[in-house]
MIZA-81871 format. One record per residue (C-alpha): x negated, y negated, z negated. Coordinates in Angstrom, 2 decimals, decimal comma, padded with zeros to 5 digits. Each point is the difference from the previous one (the first is absolute). Layout:
<lokes>
       u       v       w
       X       Y       Z
...
</lokes>
This chain:
<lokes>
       u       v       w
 -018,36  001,34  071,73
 -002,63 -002,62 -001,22
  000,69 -003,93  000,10
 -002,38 -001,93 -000,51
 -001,50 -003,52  000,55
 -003,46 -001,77  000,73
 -000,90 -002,53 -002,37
 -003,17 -001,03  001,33
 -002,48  001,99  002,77
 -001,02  002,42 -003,66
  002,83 -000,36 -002,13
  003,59  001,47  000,56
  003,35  000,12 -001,89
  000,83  003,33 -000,80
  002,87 -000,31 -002,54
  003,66  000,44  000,22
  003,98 -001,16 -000,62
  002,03  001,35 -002,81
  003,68 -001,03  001,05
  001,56  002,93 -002,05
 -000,82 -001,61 -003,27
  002,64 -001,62 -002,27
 -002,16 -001,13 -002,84
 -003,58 -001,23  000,10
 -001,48  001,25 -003,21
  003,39  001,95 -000,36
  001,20 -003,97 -001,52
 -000,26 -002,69  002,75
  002,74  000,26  003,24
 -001,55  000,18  002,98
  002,60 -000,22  002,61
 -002,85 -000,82  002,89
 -001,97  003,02 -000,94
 -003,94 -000,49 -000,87
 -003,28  000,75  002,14
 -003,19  001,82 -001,87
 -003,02 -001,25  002,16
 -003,19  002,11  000,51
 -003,17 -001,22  001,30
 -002,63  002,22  002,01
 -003,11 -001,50  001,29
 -002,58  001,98  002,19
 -003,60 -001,21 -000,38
 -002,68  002,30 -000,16
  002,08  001,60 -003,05
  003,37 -000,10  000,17
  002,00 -001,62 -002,96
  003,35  000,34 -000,82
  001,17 -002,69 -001,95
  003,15  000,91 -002,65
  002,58  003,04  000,64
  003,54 -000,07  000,21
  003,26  000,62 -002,26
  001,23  003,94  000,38
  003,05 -000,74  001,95
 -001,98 -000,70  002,93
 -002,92  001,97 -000,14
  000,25  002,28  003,17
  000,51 -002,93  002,39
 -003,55 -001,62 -002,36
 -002,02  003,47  000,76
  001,16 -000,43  003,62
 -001,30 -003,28  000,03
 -003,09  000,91 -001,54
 -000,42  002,79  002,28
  001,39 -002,07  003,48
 -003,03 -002,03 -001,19
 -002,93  001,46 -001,25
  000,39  002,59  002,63
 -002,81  002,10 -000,61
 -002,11 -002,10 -002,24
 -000,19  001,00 -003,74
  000,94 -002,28 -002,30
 -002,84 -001,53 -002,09
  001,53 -002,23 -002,58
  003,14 -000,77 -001,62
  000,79 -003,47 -002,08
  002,31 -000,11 -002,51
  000,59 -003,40 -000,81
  003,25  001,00 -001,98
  001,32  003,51 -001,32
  003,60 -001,20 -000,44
  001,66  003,30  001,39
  001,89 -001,67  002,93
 -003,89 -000,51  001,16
 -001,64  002,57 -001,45
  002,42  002,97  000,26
 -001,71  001,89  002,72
 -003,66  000,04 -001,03
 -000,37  003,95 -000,48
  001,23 -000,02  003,08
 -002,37 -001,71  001,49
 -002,69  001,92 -001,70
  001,50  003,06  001,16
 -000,25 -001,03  003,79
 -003,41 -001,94 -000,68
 -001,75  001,73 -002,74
 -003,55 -001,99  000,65
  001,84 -002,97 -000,39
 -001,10 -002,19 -002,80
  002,14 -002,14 -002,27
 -001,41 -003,78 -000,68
  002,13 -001,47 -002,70
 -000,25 -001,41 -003,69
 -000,72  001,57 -003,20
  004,04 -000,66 -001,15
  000,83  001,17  002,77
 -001,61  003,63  000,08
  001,38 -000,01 -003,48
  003,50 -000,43  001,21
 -000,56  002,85  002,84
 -001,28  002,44 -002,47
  003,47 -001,10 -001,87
  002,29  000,71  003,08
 -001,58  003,45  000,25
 -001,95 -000,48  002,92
 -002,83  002,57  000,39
 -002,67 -002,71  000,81
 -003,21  000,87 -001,92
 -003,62 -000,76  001,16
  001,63 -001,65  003,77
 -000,06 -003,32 -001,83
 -001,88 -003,27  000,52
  000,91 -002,57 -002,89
 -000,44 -003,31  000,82
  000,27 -003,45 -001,89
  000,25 -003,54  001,00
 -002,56 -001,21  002,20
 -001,21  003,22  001,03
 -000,59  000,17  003,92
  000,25  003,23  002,47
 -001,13  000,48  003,70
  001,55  002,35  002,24
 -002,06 -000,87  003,57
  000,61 -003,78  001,03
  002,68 -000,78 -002,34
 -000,68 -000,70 -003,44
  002,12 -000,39 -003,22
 -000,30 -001,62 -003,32
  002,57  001,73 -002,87
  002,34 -003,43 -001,82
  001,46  001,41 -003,05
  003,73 -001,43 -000,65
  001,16  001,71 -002,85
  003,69 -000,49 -001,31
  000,88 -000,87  003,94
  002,08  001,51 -001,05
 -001,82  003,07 -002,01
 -002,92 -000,04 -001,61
 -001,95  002,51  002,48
  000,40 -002,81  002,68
 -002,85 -000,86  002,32
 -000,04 -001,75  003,68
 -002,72  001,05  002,55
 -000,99 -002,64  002,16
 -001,49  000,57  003,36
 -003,07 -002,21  000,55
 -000,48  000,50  003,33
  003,48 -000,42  001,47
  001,68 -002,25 -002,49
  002,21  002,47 -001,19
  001,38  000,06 -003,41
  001,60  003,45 -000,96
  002,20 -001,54 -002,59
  002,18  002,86 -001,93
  003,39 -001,45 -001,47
 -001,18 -003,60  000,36
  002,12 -001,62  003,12
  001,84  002,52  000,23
  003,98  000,83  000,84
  003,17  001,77 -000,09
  001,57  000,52  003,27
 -001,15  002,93  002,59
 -002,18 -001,07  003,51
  001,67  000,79  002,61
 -002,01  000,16  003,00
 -001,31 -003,41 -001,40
 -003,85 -000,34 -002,08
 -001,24 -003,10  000,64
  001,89 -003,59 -002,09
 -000,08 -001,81  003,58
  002,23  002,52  000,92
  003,15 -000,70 -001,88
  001,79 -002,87 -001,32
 -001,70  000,06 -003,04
  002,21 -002,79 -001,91
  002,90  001,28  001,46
 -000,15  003,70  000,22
 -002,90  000,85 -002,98
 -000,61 -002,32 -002,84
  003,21  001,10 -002,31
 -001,50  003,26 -000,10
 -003,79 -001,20 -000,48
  001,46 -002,30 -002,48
  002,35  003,01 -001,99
 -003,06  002,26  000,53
 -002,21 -002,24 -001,83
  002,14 -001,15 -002,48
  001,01  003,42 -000,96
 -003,17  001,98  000,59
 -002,41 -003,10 -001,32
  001,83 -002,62 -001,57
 -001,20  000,74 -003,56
 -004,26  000,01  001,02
  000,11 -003,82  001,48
 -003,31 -000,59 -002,10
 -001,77  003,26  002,35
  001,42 -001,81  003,13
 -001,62 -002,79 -000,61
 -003,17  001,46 -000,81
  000,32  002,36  003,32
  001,01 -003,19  001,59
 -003,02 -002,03 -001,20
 -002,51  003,18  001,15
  002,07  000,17  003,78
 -000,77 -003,74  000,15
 -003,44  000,92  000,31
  000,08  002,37  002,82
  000,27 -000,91  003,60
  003,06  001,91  001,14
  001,06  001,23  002,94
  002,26  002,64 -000,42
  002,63  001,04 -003,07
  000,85  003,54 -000,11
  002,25  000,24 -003,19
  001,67  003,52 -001,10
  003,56 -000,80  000,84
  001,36 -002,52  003,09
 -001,75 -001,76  002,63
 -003,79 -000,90  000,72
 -000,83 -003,39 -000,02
 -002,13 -001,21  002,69
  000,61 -003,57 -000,21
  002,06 -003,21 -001,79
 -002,13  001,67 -003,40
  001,23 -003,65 -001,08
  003,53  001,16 -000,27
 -000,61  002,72 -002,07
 -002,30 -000,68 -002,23
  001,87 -003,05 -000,80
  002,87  001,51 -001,12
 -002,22  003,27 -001,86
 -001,51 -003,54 -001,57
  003,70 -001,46 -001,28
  001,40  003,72 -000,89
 -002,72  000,68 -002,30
 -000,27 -003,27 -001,95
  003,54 -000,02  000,03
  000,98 -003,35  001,97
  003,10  000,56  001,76
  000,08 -000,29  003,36
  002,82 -002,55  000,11
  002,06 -002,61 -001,45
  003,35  001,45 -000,09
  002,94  001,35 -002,71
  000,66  004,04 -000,24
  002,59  000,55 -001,90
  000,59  003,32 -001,57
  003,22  000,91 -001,48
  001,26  002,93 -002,03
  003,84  000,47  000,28
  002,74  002,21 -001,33
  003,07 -001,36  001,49
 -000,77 -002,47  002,03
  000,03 -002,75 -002,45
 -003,55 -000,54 -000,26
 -000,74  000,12  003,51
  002,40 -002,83  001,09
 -002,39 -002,24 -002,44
 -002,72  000,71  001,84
  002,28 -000,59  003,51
  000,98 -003,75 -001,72
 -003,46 -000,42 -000,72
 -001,59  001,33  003,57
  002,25 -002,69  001,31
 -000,77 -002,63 -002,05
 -003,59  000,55  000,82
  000,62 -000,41  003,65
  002,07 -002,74  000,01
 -002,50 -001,86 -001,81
 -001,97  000,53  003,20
 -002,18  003,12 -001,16
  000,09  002,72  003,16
 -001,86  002,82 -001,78
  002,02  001,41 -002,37
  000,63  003,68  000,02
  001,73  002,17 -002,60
  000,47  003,60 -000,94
  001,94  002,33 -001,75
 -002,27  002,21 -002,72
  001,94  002,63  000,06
 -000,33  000,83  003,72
 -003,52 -001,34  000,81
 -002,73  002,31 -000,73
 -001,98 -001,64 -002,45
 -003,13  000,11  002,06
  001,56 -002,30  002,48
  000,77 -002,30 -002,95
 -003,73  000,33 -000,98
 -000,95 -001,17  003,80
  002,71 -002,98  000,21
 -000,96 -000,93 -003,55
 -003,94 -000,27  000,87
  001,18 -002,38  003,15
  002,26 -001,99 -001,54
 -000,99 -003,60 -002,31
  003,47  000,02 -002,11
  002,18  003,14 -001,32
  003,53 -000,10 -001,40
  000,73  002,69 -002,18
  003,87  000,10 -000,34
  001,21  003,19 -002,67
  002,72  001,24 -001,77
 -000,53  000,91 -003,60
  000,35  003,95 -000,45
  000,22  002,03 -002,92
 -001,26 -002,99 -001,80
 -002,97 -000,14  002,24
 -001,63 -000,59  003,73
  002,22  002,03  002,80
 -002,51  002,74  000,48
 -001,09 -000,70  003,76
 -001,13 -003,35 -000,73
 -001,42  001,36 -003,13
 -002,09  002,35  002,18
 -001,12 -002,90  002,53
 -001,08 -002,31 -002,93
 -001,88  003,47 -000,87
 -001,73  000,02  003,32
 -000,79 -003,88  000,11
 -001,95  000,60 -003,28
 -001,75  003,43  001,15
 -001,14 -001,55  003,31
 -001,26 -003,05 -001,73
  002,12 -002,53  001,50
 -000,95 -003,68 -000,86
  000,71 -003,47  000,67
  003,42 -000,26  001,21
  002,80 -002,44 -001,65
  003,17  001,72 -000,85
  004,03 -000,84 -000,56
  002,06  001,67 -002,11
  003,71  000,84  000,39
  001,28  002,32 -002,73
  003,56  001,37 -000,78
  002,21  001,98 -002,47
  003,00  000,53 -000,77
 -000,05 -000,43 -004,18
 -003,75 -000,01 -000,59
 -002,25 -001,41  003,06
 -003,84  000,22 -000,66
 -001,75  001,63  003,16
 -001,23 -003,46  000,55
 -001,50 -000,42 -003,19
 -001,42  003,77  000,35
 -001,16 -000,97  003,65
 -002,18 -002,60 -001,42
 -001,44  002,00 -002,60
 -001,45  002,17  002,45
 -001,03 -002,84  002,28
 -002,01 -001,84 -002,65
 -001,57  003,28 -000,64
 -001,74 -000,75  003,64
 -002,21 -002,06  001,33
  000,40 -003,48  001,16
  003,64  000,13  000,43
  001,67 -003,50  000,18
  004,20  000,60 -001,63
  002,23 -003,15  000,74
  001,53 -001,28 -002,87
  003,81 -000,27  002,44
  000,40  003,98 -001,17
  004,06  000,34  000,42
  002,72  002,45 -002,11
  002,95  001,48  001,32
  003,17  001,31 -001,76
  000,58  002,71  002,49
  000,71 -002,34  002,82
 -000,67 -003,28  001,00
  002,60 -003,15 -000,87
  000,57 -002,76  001,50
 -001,90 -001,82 -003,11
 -003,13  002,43  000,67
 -000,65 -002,40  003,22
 -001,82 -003,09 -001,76
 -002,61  003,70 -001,70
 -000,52  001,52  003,94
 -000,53 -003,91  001,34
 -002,91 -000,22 -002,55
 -001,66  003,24  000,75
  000,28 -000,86  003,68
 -001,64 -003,76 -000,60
 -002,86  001,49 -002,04
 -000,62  002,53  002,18
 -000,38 -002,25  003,24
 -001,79 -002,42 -001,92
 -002,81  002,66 -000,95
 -000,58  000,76  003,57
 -000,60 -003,28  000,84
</lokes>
Protein backbone atom coordinates (compact mmCIF):
# COMPACT_ATOMS: atom_id res chain seq x y z
CA UNK A 1 0.00 0.00 0.00
CA UNK A 2 1.47 3.45 -1.12
CA UNK A 3 2.07 6.44 1.44
CA UNK A 4 2.74 9.25 0.29
CA UNK A 5 2.68 13.08 0.85
CA UNK A 6 2.03 16.44 -1.13
CA UNK A 7 4.73 18.80 -0.97
CA UNK A 8 3.38 21.45 -2.99
CA UNK A 9 0.15 21.34 -5.70
CA UNK A 10 3.27 19.40 -8.31
CA UNK A 11 5.61 18.02 -6.01
CA UNK A 12 5.06 14.98 -3.59
CA UNK A 13 7.13 12.95 -1.07
CA UNK A 14 7.42 9.61 -2.12
CA UNK A 15 10.15 8.11 0.12
CA UNK A 16 10.11 5.88 3.06
CA UNK A 17 11.19 4.75 6.95
CA UNK A 18 13.86 2.25 7.61
CA UNK A 19 13.26 1.36 11.43
CA UNK A 20 14.89 -2.16 11.00
CA UNK A 21 18.31 -0.73 10.63
CA UNK A 22 20.99 -0.97 13.37
CA UNK A 23 23.83 0.80 11.68
CA UNK A 24 23.70 3.70 9.24
CA UNK A 25 26.55 3.04 6.89
CA UNK A 26 26.81 -0.40 8.77
CA UNK A 27 29.05 2.19 11.55
CA UNK A 28 26.78 4.91 13.06
CA UNK A 29 23.73 3.64 15.74
CA UNK A 30 20.66 4.61 14.76
CA UNK A 31 18.31 3.75 17.47
CA UNK A 32 15.41 6.23 15.86
CA UNK A 33 15.69 4.57 12.53
CA UNK A 34 16.36 6.92 9.28
CA UNK A 35 13.92 8.20 6.41
CA UNK A 36 15.23 8.09 2.51
CA UNK A 37 13.11 10.94 0.86
CA UNK A 38 12.05 10.84 -2.85
CA UNK A 39 10.76 13.65 -4.76
CA UNK A 40 8.23 13.33 -7.83
CA UNK A 41 7.00 16.35 -9.55
CA UNK A 42 4.34 16.23 -12.43
CA UNK A 43 4.67 19.07 -14.97
CA UNK A 44 4.26 18.48 -18.42
CA UNK A 45 7.14 15.71 -17.88
CA UNK A 46 7.21 14.09 -14.92
CA UNK A 47 10.53 14.11 -12.84
CA UNK A 48 11.51 12.00 -10.26
CA UNK A 49 13.96 13.48 -8.19
CA UNK A 50 16.62 10.79 -6.34
CA UNK A 51 15.66 6.95 -5.55
CA UNK A 52 15.70 5.21 -2.46
CA UNK A 53 18.04 2.77 -0.31
CA UNK A 54 17.08 -1.18 -1.16
CA UNK A 55 15.50 -1.90 2.10
CA UNK A 56 12.60 0.03 1.17
CA UNK A 57 12.21 -0.16 -2.33
CA UNK A 58 8.73 -1.88 -2.79
CA UNK A 59 6.90 0.62 -0.55
CA UNK A 60 9.25 3.56 -3.12
CA UNK A 61 7.79 1.73 -6.47
CA UNK A 62 4.38 1.89 -4.74
CA UNK A 63 4.81 5.35 -4.21
CA UNK A 64 5.96 6.00 -7.53
CA UNK A 65 3.22 4.09 -8.95
CA UNK A 66 0.24 5.52 -6.23
CA UNK A 67 1.55 8.68 -7.98
CA UNK A 68 2.34 8.81 -11.39
CA UNK A 69 -0.66 6.69 -11.97
CA UNK A 70 -0.60 6.28 -15.51
CA UNK A 71 1.81 8.91 -16.58
CA UNK A 72 5.31 7.74 -17.79
CA UNK A 73 8.02 8.94 -16.18
CA UNK A 74 10.14 11.47 -18.15
CA UNK A 75 13.16 12.30 -16.10
CA UNK A 76 15.09 11.17 -13.27
CA UNK A 77 17.78 13.48 -11.16
CA UNK A 78 20.41 12.11 -9.49
CA UNK A 79 21.82 14.61 -7.42
CA UNK A 80 23.82 11.87 -5.41
CA UNK A 81 24.62 8.07 -6.22
CA UNK A 82 25.49 7.19 -2.61
CA UNK A 83 23.69 3.68 -2.64
CA UNK A 84 21.22 4.45 0.24
CA UNK A 85 19.90 7.01 -2.67
CA UNK A 86 20.78 5.51 -5.57
CA UNK A 87 20.19 1.76 -4.93
CA UNK A 88 17.08 1.34 -6.95
CA UNK A 89 17.84 3.07 -10.24
CA UNK A 90 17.62 -0.15 -12.60
CA UNK A 91 14.68 -0.43 -11.09
CA UNK A 92 13.34 2.41 -12.05
CA UNK A 93 14.51 1.97 -15.56
CA UNK A 94 12.96 -1.28 -15.63
CA UNK A 95 9.39 0.14 -14.79
CA UNK A 96 10.15 3.47 -16.83
CA UNK A 97 12.43 2.60 -19.59
CA UNK A 98 11.89 6.19 -21.53
CA UNK A 99 12.89 7.73 -18.53
CA UNK A 100 15.94 9.85 -18.79
CA UNK A 101 18.68 10.32 -16.23
CA UNK A 102 19.89 14.18 -15.64
CA UNK A 103 22.94 14.04 -13.48
CA UNK A 104 26.78 14.96 -13.52
CA UNK A 105 29.62 13.65 -15.37
CA UNK A 106 31.14 12.01 -11.76
CA UNK A 107 28.27 10.89 -11.23
CA UNK A 108 27.47 8.64 -14.40
CA UNK A 109 30.99 7.55 -13.72
CA UNK A 110 30.11 6.26 -10.34
CA UNK A 111 26.80 4.43 -11.83
CA UNK A 112 28.73 2.74 -14.50
CA UNK A 113 30.99 1.69 -11.25
CA UNK A 114 28.00 0.24 -9.20
CA UNK A 115 27.06 -1.85 -12.24
CA UNK A 116 24.14 -0.11 -13.25
CA UNK A 117 23.13 -0.81 -16.89
CA UNK A 118 22.62 2.96 -17.70
CA UNK A 119 24.14 3.65 -21.16
CA UNK A 120 22.88 6.30 -23.71
CA UNK A 121 19.56 7.27 -20.96
CA UNK A 122 21.91 9.93 -19.61
CA UNK A 123 21.82 13.73 -19.51
CA UNK A 124 25.15 15.13 -17.87
CA UNK A 125 24.88 18.27 -16.49
CA UNK A 126 27.34 20.86 -14.81
CA UNK A 127 26.97 23.84 -12.69
CA UNK A 128 24.83 26.43 -13.96
CA UNK A 129 23.19 24.43 -16.44
CA UNK A 130 19.27 25.02 -16.47
CA UNK A 131 16.31 22.42 -17.51
CA UNK A 132 12.52 22.99 -18.18
CA UNK A 133 10.02 20.44 -17.70
CA UNK A 134 6.52 22.63 -18.53
CA UNK A 135 6.18 25.65 -15.97
CA UNK A 136 8.80 24.68 -13.62
CA UNK A 137 12.25 25.25 -14.35
CA UNK A 138 15.63 24.13 -12.81
CA UNK A 139 19.15 25.31 -12.74
CA UNK A 140 21.85 22.20 -11.81
CA UNK A 141 24.38 23.71 -8.37
CA UNK A 142 27.24 21.43 -8.26
CA UNK A 143 28.37 20.65 -4.45
CA UNK A 144 30.96 18.29 -4.72
CA UNK A 145 32.58 16.66 -1.52
CA UNK A 146 28.91 17.38 0.24
CA UNK A 147 29.84 14.92 1.12
CA UNK A 148 31.17 13.02 -2.26
CA UNK A 149 32.57 14.38 -4.96
CA UNK A 150 29.57 13.52 -7.53
CA UNK A 151 27.44 16.00 -5.40
CA UNK A 152 25.10 18.45 -7.08
CA UNK A 153 21.78 20.36 -5.71
CA UNK A 154 18.91 21.15 -8.19
CA UNK A 155 17.16 24.14 -7.41
CA UNK A 156 13.66 24.79 -8.48
CA UNK A 157 13.28 28.31 -9.93
CA UNK A 158 9.89 28.49 -10.11
CA UNK A 159 8.75 27.23 -6.71
CA UNK A 160 11.69 28.00 -4.52
CA UNK A 161 12.59 24.63 -4.03
CA UNK A 162 16.03 23.50 -3.37
CA UNK A 163 16.51 19.64 -3.85
CA UNK A 164 19.47 19.53 -1.58
CA UNK A 165 21.03 15.77 -1.42
CA UNK A 166 22.94 15.09 2.00
CA UNK A 167 23.12 18.81 2.83
CA UNK A 168 20.47 19.44 5.90
CA UNK A 169 19.94 16.37 6.24
CA UNK A 170 19.24 13.71 9.36
CA UNK A 171 19.25 10.57 11.18
CA UNK A 172 16.05 9.67 12.73
CA UNK A 173 12.94 8.06 10.66
CA UNK A 174 9.52 10.47 9.84
CA UNK A 175 6.93 9.24 11.24
CA UNK A 176 3.82 10.46 9.87
CA UNK A 177 5.68 13.88 10.26
CA UNK A 178 7.52 15.91 6.83
CA UNK A 179 7.33 19.26 7.40
CA UNK A 180 10.11 21.11 10.51
CA UNK A 181 6.89 23.10 11.86
CA UNK A 182 5.72 19.90 12.64
CA UNK A 183 7.89 18.68 15.41
CA UNK A 184 9.80 20.04 18.19
CA UNK A 185 12.66 20.53 16.26
CA UNK A 186 15.16 21.56 19.27
CA UNK A 187 13.70 19.14 21.32
CA UNK A 188 12.86 16.10 19.38
CA UNK A 189 15.45 16.53 16.05
CA UNK A 190 18.59 18.51 16.28
CA UNK A 191 20.89 15.67 18.14
CA UNK A 192 20.34 13.66 15.22
CA UNK A 193 20.76 16.57 12.50
CA UNK A 194 23.68 17.51 14.54
CA UNK A 195 25.30 13.52 14.76
CA UNK A 196 24.19 13.23 11.10
CA UNK A 197 26.21 16.07 10.07
CA UNK A 198 28.98 15.68 12.11
CA UNK A 199 29.42 12.14 11.14
CA UNK A 200 28.30 12.15 7.52
CA UNK A 201 29.95 15.88 6.81
CA UNK A 202 32.06 17.00 9.45
CA UNK A 203 35.36 16.59 7.55
CA UNK A 204 34.06 18.89 4.05
CA UNK A 205 33.26 22.24 6.26
CA UNK A 206 35.20 24.22 3.42
CA UNK A 207 32.22 22.61 0.62
CA UNK A 208 29.55 23.76 3.19
CA UNK A 209 30.50 26.91 3.10
CA UNK A 210 30.83 27.20 -0.45
CA UNK A 211 27.19 25.40 -0.88
CA UNK A 212 26.24 27.76 1.81
CA UNK A 213 27.55 30.91 0.06
CA UNK A 214 25.72 29.62 -3.51
CA UNK A 215 22.11 28.83 -1.27
CA UNK A 216 22.54 32.43 -0.05
CA UNK A 217 21.85 33.45 -3.40
CA UNK A 218 18.68 31.70 -4.11
CA UNK A 219 15.32 32.73 -2.90
CA UNK A 220 14.08 29.65 -1.08
CA UNK A 221 11.05 28.39 -0.36
CA UNK A 222 11.17 24.94 0.19
CA UNK A 223 14.20 22.36 1.49
CA UNK A 224 13.77 18.90 0.43
CA UNK A 225 17.02 17.19 1.78
CA UNK A 226 17.63 13.22 1.29
CA UNK A 227 17.17 12.16 4.86
CA UNK A 228 14.65 13.94 7.73
CA UNK A 229 12.24 16.63 7.48
CA UNK A 230 11.42 19.42 4.80
CA UNK A 231 11.96 22.73 5.77
CA UNK A 232 9.37 25.15 4.94
CA UNK A 233 10.22 27.85 7.21
CA UNK A 234 12.65 29.32 10.31
CA UNK A 235 15.58 28.62 7.16
CA UNK A 236 17.34 30.98 9.88
CA UNK A 237 17.64 28.15 12.28
CA UNK A 238 19.18 25.92 10.11
CA UNK A 239 21.33 27.43 8.16
CA UNK A 240 22.76 28.98 11.16
CA UNK A 241 23.80 26.10 12.71
CA UNK A 242 24.93 24.25 8.91
CA UNK A 243 26.97 27.87 9.16
CA UNK A 244 28.73 27.07 12.86
CA UNK A 245 29.06 23.09 12.08
CA UNK A 246 31.03 23.65 9.08
CA UNK A 247 33.48 26.36 10.20
CA UNK A 248 33.70 24.56 13.24
CA UNK A 249 32.39 27.13 16.03
CA UNK A 250 30.77 25.25 18.66
CA UNK A 251 27.52 25.82 19.35
CA UNK A 252 28.03 26.55 23.05
CA UNK A 253 30.03 27.55 25.91
CA UNK A 254 30.11 24.59 28.04
CA UNK A 255 32.74 21.63 29.49
CA UNK A 256 32.35 17.83 28.00
CA UNK A 257 34.29 15.82 29.67
CA UNK A 258 35.33 12.52 28.30
CA UNK A 259 36.85 9.93 30.38
CA UNK A 260 38.43 6.57 29.70
CA UNK A 261 38.34 4.22 32.80
CA UNK A 262 39.46 0.79 33.85
CA UNK A 263 38.44 0.53 37.36
CA UNK A 264 36.80 3.26 38.22
CA UNK A 265 39.67 5.30 39.27
CA UNK A 266 39.78 7.56 36.46
CA UNK A 267 36.26 8.23 36.28
CA UNK A 268 35.83 9.52 39.90
CA UNK A 269 38.44 12.39 38.62
CA UNK A 270 36.32 13.38 36.20
CA UNK A 271 33.12 13.10 38.95
CA UNK A 272 35.52 15.60 41.41
CA UNK A 273 36.06 17.65 38.56
CA UNK A 274 32.21 17.73 37.05
CA UNK A 275 31.54 19.01 40.50
CA UNK A 276 33.94 21.41 40.85
CA UNK A 277 32.79 22.88 37.64
CA UNK A 278 29.32 23.31 38.90
CA UNK A 279 29.91 24.58 42.03
CA UNK A 280 31.83 27.25 40.56
CA UNK A 281 28.46 28.16 39.07
CA UNK A 282 28.93 26.50 35.49
CA UNK A 283 25.37 24.48 34.66
CA UNK A 284 26.53 22.85 31.41
CA UNK A 285 28.76 20.35 32.10
CA UNK A 286 28.16 16.90 30.80
CA UNK A 287 30.47 13.88 30.82
CA UNK A 288 30.82 10.47 29.30
CA UNK A 289 32.28 7.30 29.55
CA UNK A 290 34.43 6.29 26.11
CA UNK A 291 34.06 3.05 26.47
CA UNK A 292 30.24 2.93 26.31
CA UNK A 293 29.43 5.97 24.08
CA UNK A 294 29.57 5.33 20.49
CA UNK A 295 32.13 7.47 19.27
CA UNK A 296 29.87 9.22 16.83
CA UNK A 297 27.92 10.64 19.67
CA UNK A 298 31.26 11.88 21.04
CA UNK A 299 31.92 13.40 17.55
CA UNK A 300 28.32 15.30 17.86
CA UNK A 301 28.79 16.47 21.70
CA UNK A 302 32.37 17.36 20.83
CA UNK A 303 31.30 19.72 17.72
CA UNK A 304 28.68 21.48 20.38
CA UNK A 305 30.68 21.84 23.07
CA UNK A 306 33.49 25.16 23.69
CA UNK A 307 35.80 23.13 26.34
CA UNK A 308 36.72 19.20 26.45
CA UNK A 309 38.35 17.30 29.32
CA UNK A 310 40.09 14.41 28.29
CA UNK A 311 40.67 12.29 31.49
CA UNK A 312 42.84 8.66 30.56
CA UNK A 313 44.56 6.02 32.01
CA UNK A 314 47.91 5.12 30.59
CA UNK A 315 47.71 1.53 28.86
CA UNK A 316 50.26 -0.63 27.62
CA UNK A 317 52.45 2.36 27.76
CA UNK A 318 50.06 4.26 25.62
CA UNK A 319 46.38 6.01 25.06
CA UNK A 320 43.44 3.44 26.35
CA UNK A 321 42.33 2.46 22.90
CA UNK A 322 38.69 4.03 22.86
CA UNK A 323 39.89 7.38 23.45
CA UNK A 324 42.64 6.61 21.12
CA UNK A 325 39.96 5.92 18.47
CA UNK A 326 37.88 9.24 19.32
CA UNK A 327 41.08 11.44 19.13
CA UNK A 328 41.22 9.36 15.67
CA UNK A 329 37.84 10.60 14.66
CA UNK A 330 38.34 14.32 15.93
CA UNK A 331 41.32 14.44 13.49
CA UNK A 332 39.50 12.55 10.45
CA UNK A 333 36.42 14.82 10.72
CA UNK A 334 38.56 17.87 10.92
CA UNK A 335 37.65 19.10 14.20
CA UNK A 336 39.04 22.63 15.10
CA UNK A 337 39.02 25.29 17.53
CA UNK A 338 38.11 23.88 20.76
CA UNK A 339 40.33 24.33 24.13
CA UNK A 340 41.09 21.15 25.87
CA UNK A 341 42.06 19.73 29.65
CA UNK A 342 43.99 17.02 30.28
CA UNK A 343 43.72 14.44 33.08
CA UNK A 344 46.09 11.51 32.64
CA UNK A 345 46.87 8.43 34.88
CA UNK A 346 49.12 5.34 35.43
CA UNK A 347 49.99 3.26 37.62
CA UNK A 348 54.17 3.19 37.19
CA UNK A 349 54.49 5.06 33.90
CA UNK A 350 51.57 7.75 33.13
CA UNK A 351 51.93 9.47 29.64
CA UNK A 352 48.42 9.33 27.78
CA UNK A 353 48.38 12.96 28.53
CA UNK A 354 51.49 13.74 26.99
CA UNK A 355 50.42 11.31 23.96
CA UNK A 356 46.91 13.12 23.97
CA UNK A 357 48.60 16.30 23.21
CA UNK A 358 50.72 15.05 20.60
CA UNK A 359 47.85 14.22 18.63
CA UNK A 360 46.01 17.42 19.50
CA UNK A 361 48.79 19.72 18.31
CA UNK A 362 48.76 17.68 15.24
CA UNK A 363 45.19 19.61 14.65
CA UNK A 364 44.09 22.64 13.97
CA UNK A 365 43.55 25.53 16.23
CA UNK A 366 43.36 23.59 19.33
CA UNK A 367 43.88 25.73 22.52
CA UNK A 368 45.67 22.88 25.58
CA UNK A 369 45.61 24.49 29.16
CA UNK A 370 48.76 24.48 30.70
CA UNK A 371 46.66 23.02 34.44
CA UNK A 372 47.17 19.30 32.64
CA UNK A 373 46.97 16.97 36.00
CA UNK A 374 48.82 13.26 36.80
CA UNK A 375 47.47 10.63 38.78
CA UNK A 376 49.20 7.69 40.58
CA UNK A 377 46.34 5.36 40.09
CA UNK A 378 44.01 7.30 42.27
CA UNK A 379 43.53 10.54 43.47
CA UNK A 380 45.09 11.79 47.14
CA UNK A 381 44.11 14.00 49.22
CA UNK A 382 47.35 16.19 48.05
CA UNK A 383 46.07 15.81 44.26
CA UNK A 384 43.27 18.54 45.36
CA UNK A 385 45.39 21.91 45.08
CA UNK A 386 46.26 19.92 40.77
CA UNK A 387 42.10 19.32 40.13
CA UNK A 388 41.40 23.07 41.82
CA UNK A 389 43.75 24.47 39.08
CA UNK A 390 42.35 22.65 36.15
CA UNK A 391 38.89 23.64 37.35
CA UNK A 392 40.01 27.62 37.73
CA UNK A 393 41.57 27.59 34.25
CA UNK A 394 38.96 26.00 32.77
CA UNK A 395 36.13 28.47 34.04
CA UNK A 396 38.30 31.23 33.43
CA UNK A 397 38.60 30.31 29.57
CA UNK A 398 34.92 30.36 29.21
CA UNK A 399 34.60 33.55 30.45
Amino acid sequence: MYCVREITEDLYWIGGNDRRLALFENIHPIPSGVSYNSYLLLDDKTVLFDTVDWSICRQFLENINAVLGKRPLDYMVINHVEPDHAACIEEIILRYPEAKIICTEKASLFMHQFGFHIDDKTIVVKEGDKMSFGKHEVVFVSAPMVHWPEAMVTYDITSGTLFSADAFGSFGSLDGKLFNDEVNYDRNWIEDARRYYTNIVGKYGPHVQSLLKKAGGLDIKLICPLHGLVWRNDFGYLLDKYDRWSRYEPEEKGVMIVYGTMYGNTEAVANDLATRLVKKGLKNVVMYDVSSTHVSYLISETFKYSHIVLACVTYNLNIYPPMHNYLMDMKALNLQKRTFGLIENGSWAPQSGRLIREHLEGMKEMTILDNSMTLNSAMKENDSDSLEDLASSLIESLN
